[in-house]
C-alpha positions as CSV (number, residue, x, y, z in Angstrom):
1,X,77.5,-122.6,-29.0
2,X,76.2,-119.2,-27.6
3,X,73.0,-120.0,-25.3
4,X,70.8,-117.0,-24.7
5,X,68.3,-116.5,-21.5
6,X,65.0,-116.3,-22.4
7,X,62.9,-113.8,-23.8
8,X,66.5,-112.8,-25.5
9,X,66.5,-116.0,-27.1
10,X,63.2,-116.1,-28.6
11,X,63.7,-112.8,-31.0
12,X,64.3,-113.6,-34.8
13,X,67.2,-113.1,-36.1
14,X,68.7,-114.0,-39.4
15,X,72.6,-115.4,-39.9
16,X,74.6,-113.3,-41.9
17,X,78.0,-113.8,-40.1
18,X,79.8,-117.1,-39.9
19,X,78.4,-119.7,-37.9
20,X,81.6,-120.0,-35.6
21,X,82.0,-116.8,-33.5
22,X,84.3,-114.0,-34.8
23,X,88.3,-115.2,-33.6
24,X,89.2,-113.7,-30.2
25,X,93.5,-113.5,-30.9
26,X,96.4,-112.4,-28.7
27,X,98.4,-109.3,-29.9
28,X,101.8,-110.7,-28.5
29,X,103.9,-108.8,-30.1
30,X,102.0,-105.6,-29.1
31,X,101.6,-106.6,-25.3
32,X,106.0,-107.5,-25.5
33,X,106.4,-104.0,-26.9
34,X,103.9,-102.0,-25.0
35,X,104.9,-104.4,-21.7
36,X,102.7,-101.9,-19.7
37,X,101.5,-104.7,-17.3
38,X,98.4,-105.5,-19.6
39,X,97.9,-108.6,-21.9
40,X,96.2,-107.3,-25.4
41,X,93.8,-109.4,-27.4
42,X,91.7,-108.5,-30.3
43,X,88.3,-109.8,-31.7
44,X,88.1,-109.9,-35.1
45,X,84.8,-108.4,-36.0
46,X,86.6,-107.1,-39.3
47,X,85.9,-110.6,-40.7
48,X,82.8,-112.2,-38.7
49,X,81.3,-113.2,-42.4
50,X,81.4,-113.2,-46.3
51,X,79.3,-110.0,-46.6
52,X,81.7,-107.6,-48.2
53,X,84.2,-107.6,-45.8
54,X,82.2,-108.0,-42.6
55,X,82.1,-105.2,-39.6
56,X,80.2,-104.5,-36.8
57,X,77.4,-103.8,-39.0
58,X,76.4,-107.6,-39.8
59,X,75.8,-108.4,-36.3
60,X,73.3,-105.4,-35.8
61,X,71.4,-106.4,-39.3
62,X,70.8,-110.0,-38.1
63,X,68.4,-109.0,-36.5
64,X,67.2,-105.7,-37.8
65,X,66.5,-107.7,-41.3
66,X,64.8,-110.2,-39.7
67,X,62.2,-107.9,-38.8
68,X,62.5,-106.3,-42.3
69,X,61.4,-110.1,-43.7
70,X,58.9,-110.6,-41.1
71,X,57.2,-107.4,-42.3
72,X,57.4,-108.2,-46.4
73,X,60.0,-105.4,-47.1
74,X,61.5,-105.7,-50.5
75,X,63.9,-102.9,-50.4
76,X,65.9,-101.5,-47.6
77,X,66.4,-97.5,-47.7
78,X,69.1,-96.7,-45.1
79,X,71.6,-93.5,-45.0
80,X,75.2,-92.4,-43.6
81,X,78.2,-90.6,-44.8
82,X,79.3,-91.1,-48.3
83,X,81.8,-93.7,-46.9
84,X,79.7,-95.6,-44.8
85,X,80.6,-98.5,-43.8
86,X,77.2,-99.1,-42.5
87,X,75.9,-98.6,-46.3
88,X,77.8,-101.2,-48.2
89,X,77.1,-103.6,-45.1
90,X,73.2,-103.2,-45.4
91,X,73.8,-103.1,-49.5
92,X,75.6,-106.9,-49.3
93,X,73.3,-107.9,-46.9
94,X,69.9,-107.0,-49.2
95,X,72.3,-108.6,-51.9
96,X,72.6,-112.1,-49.9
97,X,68.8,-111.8,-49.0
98,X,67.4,-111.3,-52.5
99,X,66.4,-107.7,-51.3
100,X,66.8,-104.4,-53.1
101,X,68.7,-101.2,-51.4
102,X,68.5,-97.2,-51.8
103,X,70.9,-95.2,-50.1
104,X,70.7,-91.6,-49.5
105,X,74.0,-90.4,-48.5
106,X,74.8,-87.3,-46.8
107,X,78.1,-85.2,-47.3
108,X,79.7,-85.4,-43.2
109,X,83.1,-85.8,-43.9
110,X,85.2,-82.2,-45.1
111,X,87.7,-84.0,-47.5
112,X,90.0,-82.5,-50.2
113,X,90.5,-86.0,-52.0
114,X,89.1,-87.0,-55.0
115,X,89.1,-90.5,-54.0
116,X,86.7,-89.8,-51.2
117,X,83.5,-89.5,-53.9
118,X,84.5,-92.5,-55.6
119,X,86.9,-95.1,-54.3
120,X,86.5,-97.7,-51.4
121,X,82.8,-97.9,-49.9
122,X,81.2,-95.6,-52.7
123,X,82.7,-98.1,-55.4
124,X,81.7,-101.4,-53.5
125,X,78.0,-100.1,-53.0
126,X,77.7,-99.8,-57.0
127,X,79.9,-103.5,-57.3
128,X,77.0,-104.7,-54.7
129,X,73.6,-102.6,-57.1
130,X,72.5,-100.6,-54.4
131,X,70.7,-97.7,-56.1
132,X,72.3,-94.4,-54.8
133,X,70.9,-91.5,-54.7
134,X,72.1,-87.8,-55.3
135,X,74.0,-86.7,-52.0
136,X,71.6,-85.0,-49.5
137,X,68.5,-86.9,-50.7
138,X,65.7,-86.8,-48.2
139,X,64.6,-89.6,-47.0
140,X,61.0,-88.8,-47.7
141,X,62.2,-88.7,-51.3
142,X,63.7,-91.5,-51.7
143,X,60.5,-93.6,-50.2
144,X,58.1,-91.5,-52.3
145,X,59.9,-92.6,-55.1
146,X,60.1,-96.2,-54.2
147,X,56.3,-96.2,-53.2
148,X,55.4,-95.4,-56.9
149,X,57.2,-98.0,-58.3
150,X,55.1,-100.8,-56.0
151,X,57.6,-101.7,-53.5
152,X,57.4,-101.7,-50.1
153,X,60.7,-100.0,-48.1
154,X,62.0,-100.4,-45.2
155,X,63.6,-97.9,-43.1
156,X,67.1,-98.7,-41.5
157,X,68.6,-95.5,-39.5
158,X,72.4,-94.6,-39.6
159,X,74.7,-97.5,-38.2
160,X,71.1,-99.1,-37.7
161,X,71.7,-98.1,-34.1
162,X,68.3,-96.4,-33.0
163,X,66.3,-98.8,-34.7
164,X,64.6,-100.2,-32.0
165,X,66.5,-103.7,-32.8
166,X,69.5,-102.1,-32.8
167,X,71.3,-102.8,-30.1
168,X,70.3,-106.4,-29.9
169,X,73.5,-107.7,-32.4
170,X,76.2,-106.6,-29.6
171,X,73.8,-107.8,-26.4
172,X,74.3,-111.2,-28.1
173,X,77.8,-110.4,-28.9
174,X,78.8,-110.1,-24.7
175,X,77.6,-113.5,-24.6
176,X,79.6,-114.9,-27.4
177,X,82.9,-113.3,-25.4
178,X,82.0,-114.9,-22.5
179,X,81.3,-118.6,-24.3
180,X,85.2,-117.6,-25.7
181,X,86.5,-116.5,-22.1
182,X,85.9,-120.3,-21.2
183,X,87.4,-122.2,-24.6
184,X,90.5,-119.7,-24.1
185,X,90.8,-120.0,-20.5
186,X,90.9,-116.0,-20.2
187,X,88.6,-113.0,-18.4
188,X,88.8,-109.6,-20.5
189,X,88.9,-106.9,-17.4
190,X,88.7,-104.1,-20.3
191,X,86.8,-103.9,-23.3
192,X,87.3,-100.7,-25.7
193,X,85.7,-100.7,-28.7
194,X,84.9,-97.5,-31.4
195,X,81.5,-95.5,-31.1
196,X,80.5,-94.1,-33.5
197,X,76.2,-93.9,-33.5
198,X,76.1,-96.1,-30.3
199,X,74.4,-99.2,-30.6
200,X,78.1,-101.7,-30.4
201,X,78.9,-99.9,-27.5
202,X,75.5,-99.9,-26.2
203,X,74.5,-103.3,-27.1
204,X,77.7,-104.9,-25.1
205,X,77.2,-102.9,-22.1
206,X,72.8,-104.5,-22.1
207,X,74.5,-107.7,-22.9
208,X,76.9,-108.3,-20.3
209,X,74.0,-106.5,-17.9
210,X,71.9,-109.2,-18.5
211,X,74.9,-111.7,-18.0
212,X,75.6,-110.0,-14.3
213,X,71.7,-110.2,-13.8
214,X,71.5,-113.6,-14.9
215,X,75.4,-114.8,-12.4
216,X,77.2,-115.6,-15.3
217,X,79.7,-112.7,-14.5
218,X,82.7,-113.3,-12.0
219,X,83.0,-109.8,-11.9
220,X,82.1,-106.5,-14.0
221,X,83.7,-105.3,-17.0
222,X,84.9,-101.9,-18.0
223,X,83.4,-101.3,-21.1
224,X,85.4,-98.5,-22.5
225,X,84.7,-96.1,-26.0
226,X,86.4,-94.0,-27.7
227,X,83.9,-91.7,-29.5
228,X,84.4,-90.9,-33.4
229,X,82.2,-88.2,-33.6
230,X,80.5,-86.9,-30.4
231,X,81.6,-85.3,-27.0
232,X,81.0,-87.6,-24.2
233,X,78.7,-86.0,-22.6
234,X,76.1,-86.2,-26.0
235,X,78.1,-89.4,-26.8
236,X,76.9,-90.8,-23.1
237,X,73.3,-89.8,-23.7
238,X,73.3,-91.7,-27.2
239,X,74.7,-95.1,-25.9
240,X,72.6,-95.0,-22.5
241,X,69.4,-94.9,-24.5
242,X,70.1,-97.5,-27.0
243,X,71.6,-99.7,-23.9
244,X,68.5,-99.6,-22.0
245,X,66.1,-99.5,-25.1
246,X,67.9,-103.4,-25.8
247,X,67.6,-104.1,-22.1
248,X,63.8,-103.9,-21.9
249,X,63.9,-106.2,-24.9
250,X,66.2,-109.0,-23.7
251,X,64.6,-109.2,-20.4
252,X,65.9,-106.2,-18.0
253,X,64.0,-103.2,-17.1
254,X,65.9,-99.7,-18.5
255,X,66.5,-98.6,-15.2
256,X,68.6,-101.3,-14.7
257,X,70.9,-99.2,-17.1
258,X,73.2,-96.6,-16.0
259,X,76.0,-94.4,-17.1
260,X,78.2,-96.1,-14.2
261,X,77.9,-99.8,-16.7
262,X,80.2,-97.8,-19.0
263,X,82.7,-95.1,-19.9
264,X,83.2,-92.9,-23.3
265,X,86.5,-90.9,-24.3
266,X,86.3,-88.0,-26.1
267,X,90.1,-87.4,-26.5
268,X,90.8,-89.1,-29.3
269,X,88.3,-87.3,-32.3
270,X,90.4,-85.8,-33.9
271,X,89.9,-82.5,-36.0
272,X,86.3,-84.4,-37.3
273,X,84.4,-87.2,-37.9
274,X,85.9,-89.2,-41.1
275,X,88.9,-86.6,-40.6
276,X,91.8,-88.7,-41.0
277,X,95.0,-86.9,-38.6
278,X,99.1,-87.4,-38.1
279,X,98.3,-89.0,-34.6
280,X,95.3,-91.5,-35.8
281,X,97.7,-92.4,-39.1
282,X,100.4,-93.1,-36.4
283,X,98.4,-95.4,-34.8
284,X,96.9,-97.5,-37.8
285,X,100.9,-98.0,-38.8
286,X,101.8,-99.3,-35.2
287,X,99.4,-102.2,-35.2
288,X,100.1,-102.8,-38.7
289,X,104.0,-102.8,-38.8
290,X,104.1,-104.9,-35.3
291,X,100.6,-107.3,-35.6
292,X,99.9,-107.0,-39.7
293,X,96.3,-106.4,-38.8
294,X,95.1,-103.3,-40.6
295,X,92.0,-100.8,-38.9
296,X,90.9,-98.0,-40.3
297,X,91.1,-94.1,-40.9
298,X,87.6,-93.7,-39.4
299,X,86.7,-95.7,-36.3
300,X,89.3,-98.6,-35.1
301,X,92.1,-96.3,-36.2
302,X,91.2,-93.6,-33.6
303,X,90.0,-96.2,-30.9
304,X,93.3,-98.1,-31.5
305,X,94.9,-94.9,-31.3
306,X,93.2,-94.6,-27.8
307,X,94.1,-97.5,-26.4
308,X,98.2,-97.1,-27.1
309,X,97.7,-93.6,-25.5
310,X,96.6,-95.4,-22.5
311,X,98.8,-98.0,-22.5
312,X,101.9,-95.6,-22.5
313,X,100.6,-93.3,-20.1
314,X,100.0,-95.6,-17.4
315,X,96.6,-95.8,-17.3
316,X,96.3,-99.4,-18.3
317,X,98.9,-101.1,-16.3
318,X,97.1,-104.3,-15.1
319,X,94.9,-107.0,-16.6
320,X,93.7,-108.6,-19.5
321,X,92.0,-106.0,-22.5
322,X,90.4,-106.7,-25.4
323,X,90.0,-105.1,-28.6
324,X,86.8,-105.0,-30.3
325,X,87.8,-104.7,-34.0
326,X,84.4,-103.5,-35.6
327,X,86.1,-103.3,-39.8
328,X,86.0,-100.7,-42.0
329,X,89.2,-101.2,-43.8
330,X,87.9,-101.2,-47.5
331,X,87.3,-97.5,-47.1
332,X,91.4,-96.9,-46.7
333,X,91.5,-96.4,-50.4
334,X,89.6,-93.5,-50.0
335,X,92.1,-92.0,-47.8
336,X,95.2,-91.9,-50.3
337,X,96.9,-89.2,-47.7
338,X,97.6,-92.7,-45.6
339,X,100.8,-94.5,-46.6
C-alpha cells in the first residue's frame, strides 16, 4: 500500500491503473550480457492498467481527470503529434469515465510512411470514438465548436505535463518505488527514464524530494533523462518548472527544487522527435532479442538506447539501475521501416 504525507495525500485522484503497483522486474539476462558492474531492473509502466495498453500517461490523468470531474467536464479536448501516445491514453480514459474526447493533432513528426497517418495510435483513437479533428486545428476551434453544441470542455495540454496537476502522477509514483525497494529487498541508485514534455521526469524528481524532506531516503537518487525532443539546456528548464510547480503542491516550497535533483541527456535524439534511426532500431532489437520486452520507436527506444550506451562505455559501472518503461508500443505499426 503506497502511504502519502499529507497535504499530498489529500488531492483527488481517480484510479485508472491497476490497483497493485506497476511490476518492478530484473533484466538478468541484460545485466549477464552487459556485466558492466551494474544490476538492471525495469518497471513496467507499459502495462500499469487496462486502458489501451497503459503508459506513463495513466498515472498523470488520475489525477488530472479528477479535477476534470470535480469541475462537470463532459468532454476532454487535448492535443499532440498524430501518434500520440498521450491522445489514445486520454481517449480510453474519457472512454472508461463515460466522458467525450476531441483531439486536435498537430503534424511534428517528418515521416515518408503511409502507415504513420493511419496505423497504430491514429487507428486506436477512432477504435476508442474520440472525435478527431483535421490536423493543425486550433484549439480555440475545436472548443468553439464544442461550446455550441452545449458541452462543457476541458482543456488537457500535450503529455498533460503543464497542467498544473501534472506532475503529481510521478510524485506519487517515487513513493510507489520506494514501497517496492522494501518488498524486493533492493535500492535503485539510478533511475533513467524518457522525457519527452517533462512532467514523468519532473514528477519523480518532486516525489522522491519530498521523500528526502520527509527521511524516508537512505540516500539520493540520480534521476537520469534522456530527452526525445529538446536540448538539455530547454529540456532542463521544462522539467525544473513542472518539478517545483508539483512540489508546492505536495507540501515543499519550489525552491526546494533544483537542477542539481536531476540530470538530462541530449545525446540520444536522434535526427528528430518521432524520427525513428539505425542506432535507436538497434537498441529496441537488443532488449527485445535478449529480455522479449518490446519499447518503442519514439521514447523508451531512444532512452533504452541511452542507457546501453552508458553501460558499454563505462559510465555505469556500479550499482543497482532501474528502468522506467513509460509504453508506447502500439505505435510500432506505424513505423513499418522497423523489423
Amino acid at each position: 500500500m503506497i502511504v502519502l504525507p499529507s497535504p499530498f495525500s489529500e488531492i483527488s485522484r481517480v484510479p485508472l491503473m491497476y490497483e497493485r503497483p506497476a511490476d518492478v522486474e530484473i533484466l538478468k539476462r541484460l545485466t549477464t550480457k552487459l556485466s558492466c558492474g551494474a544490476t538492471f531492473w525495469i518497471k513496467r509502466d507499459d502495462s500499469n492498467s487496462g486502458l489501451a495498453g497503459g503508459g506513463n500517461k495513466i498515472r498523470k490523468l488520475e489525477y488530472v481527470l479528477a479535477d476534470a470531474l470535480d469541475q462537470g467536464a463532459d468532454t476532454l479536448v487535448t492535443t499532440g503529434g498524430i501518434q500520440s501516445n498521450h491522445m489514445r491514453q486520454t481517449s480510453a480514459a474519457a472512454a472508461h469515465l463515460g466522458l467525450d474526447v476531441a483531439l486536435y493533432p498537430r503534424d511534428l513528426v517528418p515521416s515518408n510512411e503511409t502507415e504513420y497517418s493511419y496505423a497504430g495510435n491514429v487507428q486506436l483513437n477512432h477504435i476508442l470514438g474520440a472525435e478527431v479533428f483535421p490536423v493543425d486545428t486550433t484549439e480555440d476551434k475545436v472548443v468553439e465548436i464544442l461550446r455550441t453544441r452545449g458541452k462543457q470542455p476541458y482543456l488537457i495540454p500535450s503529455g498533460a505535463s503543464l497542467h498544473p496537476l501534472g506532475g503529481l502522477g510521478y510524485a506519487r509514483a517515487a513513493f510507489e518505488i520506494l514501497e517496492q525497494e522494501k518488498k524486493l529487498d533492493v535500492d535503485f541508485d539510478t533511475i533513467i527514464t524518457a522525457v519527452g514534455s517533462g512532467s514523468t521526469l519532473g514528477g519523480l524528481v518532486a516525489g522522491f524530494k519530498l521523500a528526502e524532506n520527509r527521511g524516508l531516503l537512505s540516500q539520493k537518487k540520480r534521476l537520469l533523462g534522456f530527452s526525445i525532443g529538446y536540448r538539455k539546456a530547454d529540456m532542463t528548464d521544462i522539467v525544473l518548472c513542472i518539478a517545483r510547480t508539483a512540489a508546492t503542491k505536495i507540501g515543499l516550497k519550489a525552491e526546494d527544487i533544483t537542477e542539481d535533483d536531476f540530470e538530462i541527456s541530449d545525446e540520444f535524439l536522434g535526427d528528430a522527435y518521432g524520427v525513428l534511426n539505425t542506432t535507436t532500431m538497434d537498441g529496441i532489437k537488443e532488449l527485445a532479442r535478449i529480455e522479449g520486452i518490446l519499447t518503442d520507436p519514439v521514447y523508451t527506444g531512444k532512452a533504452f538506447t541511452g542507457l546501453l550506451s552508458m553501460a558499454k562505455s563505462g559510465k555505469l559501472t556500479t550499482g543497482t539501475v532501474l528502468f522506467l518503461h513509460t509504453g508506447g508500443q502500439v505505435a510500432m505499426s506505424a513505423y513499418p521501416q522497423m523489423k
